[in-house]
C-alpha positions as a LaTeX table, in Angstrom:
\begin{tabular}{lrrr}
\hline
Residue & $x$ (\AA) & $y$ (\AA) & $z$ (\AA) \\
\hline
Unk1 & 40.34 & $-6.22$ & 12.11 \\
Unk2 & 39.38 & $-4.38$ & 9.04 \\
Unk3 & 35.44 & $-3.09$ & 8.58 \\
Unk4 & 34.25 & $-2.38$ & 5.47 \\
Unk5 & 31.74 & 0.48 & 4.98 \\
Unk6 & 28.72 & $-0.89$ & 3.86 \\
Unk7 & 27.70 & 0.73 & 0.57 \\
Unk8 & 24.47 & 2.57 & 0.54 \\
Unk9 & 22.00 & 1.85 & $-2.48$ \\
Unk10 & 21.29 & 5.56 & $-3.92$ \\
Unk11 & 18.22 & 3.61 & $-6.22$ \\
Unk12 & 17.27 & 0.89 & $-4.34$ \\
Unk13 & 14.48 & $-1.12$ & $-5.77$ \\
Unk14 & 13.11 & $-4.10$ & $-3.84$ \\
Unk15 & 9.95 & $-6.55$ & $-4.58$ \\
Unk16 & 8.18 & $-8.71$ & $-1.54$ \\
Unk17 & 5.65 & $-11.60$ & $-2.36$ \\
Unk18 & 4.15 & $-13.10$ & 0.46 \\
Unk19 & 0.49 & $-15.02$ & 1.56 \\
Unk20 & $-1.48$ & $-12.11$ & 2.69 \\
Unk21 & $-3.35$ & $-12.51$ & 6.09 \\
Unk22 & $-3.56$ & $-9.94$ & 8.97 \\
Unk23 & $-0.45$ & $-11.32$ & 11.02 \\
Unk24 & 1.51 & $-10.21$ & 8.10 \\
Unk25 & 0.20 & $-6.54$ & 8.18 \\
Unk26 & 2.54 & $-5.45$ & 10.94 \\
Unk27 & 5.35 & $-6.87$ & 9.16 \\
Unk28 & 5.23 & $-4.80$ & 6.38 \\
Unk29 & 4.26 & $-1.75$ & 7.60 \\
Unk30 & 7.49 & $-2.27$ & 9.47 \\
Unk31 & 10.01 & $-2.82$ & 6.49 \\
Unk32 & 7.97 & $-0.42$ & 4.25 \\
Unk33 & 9.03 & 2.19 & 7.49 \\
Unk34 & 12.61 & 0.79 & 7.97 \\
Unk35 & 13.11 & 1.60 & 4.14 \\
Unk36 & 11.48 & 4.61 & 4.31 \\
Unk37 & 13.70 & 5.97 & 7.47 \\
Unk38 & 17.14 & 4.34 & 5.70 \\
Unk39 & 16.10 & 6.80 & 2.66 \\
Unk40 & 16.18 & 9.57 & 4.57 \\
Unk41 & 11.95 & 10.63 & 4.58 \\
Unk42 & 11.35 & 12.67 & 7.70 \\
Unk43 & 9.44 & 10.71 & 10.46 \\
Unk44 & 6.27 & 12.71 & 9.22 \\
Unk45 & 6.64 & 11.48 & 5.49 \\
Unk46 & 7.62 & 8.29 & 6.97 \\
Unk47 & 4.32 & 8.11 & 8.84 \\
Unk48 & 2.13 & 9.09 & 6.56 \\
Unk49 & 4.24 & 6.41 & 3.72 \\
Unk50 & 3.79 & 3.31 & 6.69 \\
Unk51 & $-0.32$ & 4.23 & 6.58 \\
Unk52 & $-0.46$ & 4.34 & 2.93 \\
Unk53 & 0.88 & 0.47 & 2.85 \\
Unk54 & $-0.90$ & $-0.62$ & 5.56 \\
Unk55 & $-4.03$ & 1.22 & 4.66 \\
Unk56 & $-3.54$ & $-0.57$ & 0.84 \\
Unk57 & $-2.82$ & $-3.92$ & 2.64 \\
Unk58 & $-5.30$ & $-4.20$ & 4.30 \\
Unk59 & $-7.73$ & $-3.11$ & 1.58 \\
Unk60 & $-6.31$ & $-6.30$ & $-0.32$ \\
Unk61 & $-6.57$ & $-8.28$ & 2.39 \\
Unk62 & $-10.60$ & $-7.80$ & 2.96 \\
Unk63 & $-11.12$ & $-6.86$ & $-0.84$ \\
Unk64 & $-9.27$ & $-9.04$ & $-2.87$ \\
Unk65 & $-10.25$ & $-12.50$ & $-2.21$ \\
Unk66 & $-13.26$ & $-13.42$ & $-2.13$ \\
Unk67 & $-14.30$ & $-17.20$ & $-0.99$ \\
Unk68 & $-13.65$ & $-19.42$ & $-4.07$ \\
Unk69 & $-16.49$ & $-22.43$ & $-3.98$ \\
Unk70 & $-14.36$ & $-24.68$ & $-5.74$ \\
Unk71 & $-10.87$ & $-24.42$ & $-3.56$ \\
Unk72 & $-11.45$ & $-24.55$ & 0.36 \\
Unk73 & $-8.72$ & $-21.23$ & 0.28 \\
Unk74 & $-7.44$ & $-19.04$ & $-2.17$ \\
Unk75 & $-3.95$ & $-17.95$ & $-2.96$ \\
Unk76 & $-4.25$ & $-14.87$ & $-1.56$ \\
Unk77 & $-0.60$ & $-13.57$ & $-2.38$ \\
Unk78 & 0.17 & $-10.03$ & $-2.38$ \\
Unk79 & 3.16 & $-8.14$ & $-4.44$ \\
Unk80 & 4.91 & $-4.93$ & $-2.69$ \\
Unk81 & 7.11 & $-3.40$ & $-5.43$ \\
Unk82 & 9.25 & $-0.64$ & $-3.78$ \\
Unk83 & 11.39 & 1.81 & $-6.07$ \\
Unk84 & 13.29 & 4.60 & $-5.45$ \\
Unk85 & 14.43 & 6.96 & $-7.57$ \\
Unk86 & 15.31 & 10.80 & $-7.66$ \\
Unk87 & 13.96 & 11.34 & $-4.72$ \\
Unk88 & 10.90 & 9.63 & $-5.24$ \\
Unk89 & 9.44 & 6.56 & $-3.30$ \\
Unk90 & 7.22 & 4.99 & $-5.48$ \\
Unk91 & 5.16 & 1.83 & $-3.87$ \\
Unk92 & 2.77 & $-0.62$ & $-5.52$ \\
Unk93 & 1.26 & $-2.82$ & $-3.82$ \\
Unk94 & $-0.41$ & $-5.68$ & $-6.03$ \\
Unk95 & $-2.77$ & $-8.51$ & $-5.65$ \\
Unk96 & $-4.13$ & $-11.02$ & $-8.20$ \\
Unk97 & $-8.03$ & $-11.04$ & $-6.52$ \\
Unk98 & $-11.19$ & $-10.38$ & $-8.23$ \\
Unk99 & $-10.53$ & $-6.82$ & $-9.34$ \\
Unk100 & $-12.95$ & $-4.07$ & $-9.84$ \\
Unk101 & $-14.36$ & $-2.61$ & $-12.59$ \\
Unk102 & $-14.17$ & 1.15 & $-11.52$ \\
Unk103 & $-11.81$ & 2.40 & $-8.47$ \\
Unk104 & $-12.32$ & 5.21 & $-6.55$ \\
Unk105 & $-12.12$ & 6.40 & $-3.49$ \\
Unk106 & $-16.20$ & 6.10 & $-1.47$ \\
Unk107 & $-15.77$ & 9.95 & $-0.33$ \\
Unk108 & $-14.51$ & 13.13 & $-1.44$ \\
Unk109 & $-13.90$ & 14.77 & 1.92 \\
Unk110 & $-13.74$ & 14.25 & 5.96 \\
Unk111 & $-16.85$ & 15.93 & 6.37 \\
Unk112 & $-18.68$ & 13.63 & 3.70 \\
Unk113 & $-16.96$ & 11.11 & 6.40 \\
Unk114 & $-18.63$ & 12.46 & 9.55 \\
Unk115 & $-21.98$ & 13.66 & 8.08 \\
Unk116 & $-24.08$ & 12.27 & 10.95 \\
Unk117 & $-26.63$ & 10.88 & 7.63 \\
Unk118 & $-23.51$ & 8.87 & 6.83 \\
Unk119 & $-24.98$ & 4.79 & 7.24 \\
Unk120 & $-21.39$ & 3.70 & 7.67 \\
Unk121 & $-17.71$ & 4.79 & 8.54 \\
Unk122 & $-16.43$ & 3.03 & 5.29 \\
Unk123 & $-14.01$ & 3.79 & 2.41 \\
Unk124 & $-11.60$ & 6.28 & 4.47 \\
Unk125 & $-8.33$ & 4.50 & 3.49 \\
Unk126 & $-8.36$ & 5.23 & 0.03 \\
Unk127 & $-9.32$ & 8.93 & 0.93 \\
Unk128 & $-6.00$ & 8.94 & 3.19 \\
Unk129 & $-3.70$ & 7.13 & 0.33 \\
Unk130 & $-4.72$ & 10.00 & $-1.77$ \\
Unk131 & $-4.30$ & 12.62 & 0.93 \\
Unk132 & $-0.88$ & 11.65 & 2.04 \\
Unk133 & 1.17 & 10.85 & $-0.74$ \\
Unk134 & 1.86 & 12.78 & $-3.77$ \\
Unk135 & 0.83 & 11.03 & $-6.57$ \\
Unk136 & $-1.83$ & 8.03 & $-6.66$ \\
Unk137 & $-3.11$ & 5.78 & $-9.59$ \\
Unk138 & $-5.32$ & 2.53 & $-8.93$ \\
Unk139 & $-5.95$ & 0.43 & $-11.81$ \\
Unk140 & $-7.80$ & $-2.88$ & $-11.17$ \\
Unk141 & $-9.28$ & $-5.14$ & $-13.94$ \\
Unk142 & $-12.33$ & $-7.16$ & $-12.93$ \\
Unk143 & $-10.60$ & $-11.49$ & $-12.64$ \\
Unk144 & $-7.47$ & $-10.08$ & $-12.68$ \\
Unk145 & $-6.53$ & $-7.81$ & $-9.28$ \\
Unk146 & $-5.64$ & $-4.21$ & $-8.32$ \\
Unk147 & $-2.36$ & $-2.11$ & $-8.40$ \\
Unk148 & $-2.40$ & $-0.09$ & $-5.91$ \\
Unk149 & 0.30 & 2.83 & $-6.61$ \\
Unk150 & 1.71 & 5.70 & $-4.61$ \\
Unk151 & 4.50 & 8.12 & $-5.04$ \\
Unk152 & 5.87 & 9.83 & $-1.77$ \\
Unk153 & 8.52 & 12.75 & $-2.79$ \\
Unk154 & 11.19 & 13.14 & $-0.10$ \\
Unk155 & 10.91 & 16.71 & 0.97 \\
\hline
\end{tabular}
């Protein structure tokens, strides 16, 4: 019996759509990881790429969609784009929620984080998305959603 080496994708680009809700979070921090590993990112970049997702995730999940009075739920879908390019990982991860006017990250630093005046330990995730990868941009339109994007360069 003959086997065929599998060919590997040198640009891979790949788009998930799914109904956001925490038992997916897991999910896609795995793939996001699995991709990141079959690229070739060091466990370190790897780690720091699978908190970035999850971190943006889960900031869609409790930001996103807000109660709607006139359905009894909203479509809360959520878009992962993945690209790859150059040696470049370049994730966005997308929802279609309410949007914001103005994103930015709640603090500027860890000790902002832990100044014992703080009321509450909030708004760290966007802090670490902007820490850990190389290049961020959030743009969010009120009605129409967020797009969260982050570029990890493979070291």
């Amino acid at each position: 019996m003959m086997t065929q080496e599998q060919p590997t994708a040198t640009n891979p680009r790949i788009e998930i759509c799914c109904r956001i809700d925490s038992s997916m979070l897991g999910l896609l921090r795995d793939f996001v990881t699995a991709v990141a590993n079959y690229l070739g990112f060091s466990a370190r970049e790897t780690s720091e790429i699978e908190i970035c997702v999850d971190e943006a995730c889960a900031n869609a999940l409790e930001h996103a969609y807000k109660p709607d009075t006139n359905t009894l739920e909203p479509n809360k879908e959520l878009v992962i784009e993945i690209c790859f390019h150059d040696g470049e990982l370049t994730i966005r991860v997308i929802d279609h929620g309410c949007g914001i006017s103005e994103p930015q990250a709640r603090i500027a630093s860890l000790d902002e984080y832990l100044a014992p005046e703080k009321e509450k330990f909030r708004g760290l995730g966007l802090y670490m998305i902007q820490k850990f990868m190389d290049r961020v941009n959030v743009h969010s339109e009120p009605g129409k959603g967020t797009i969260v994007e982050m570029t990890k360069v493979r070291r």
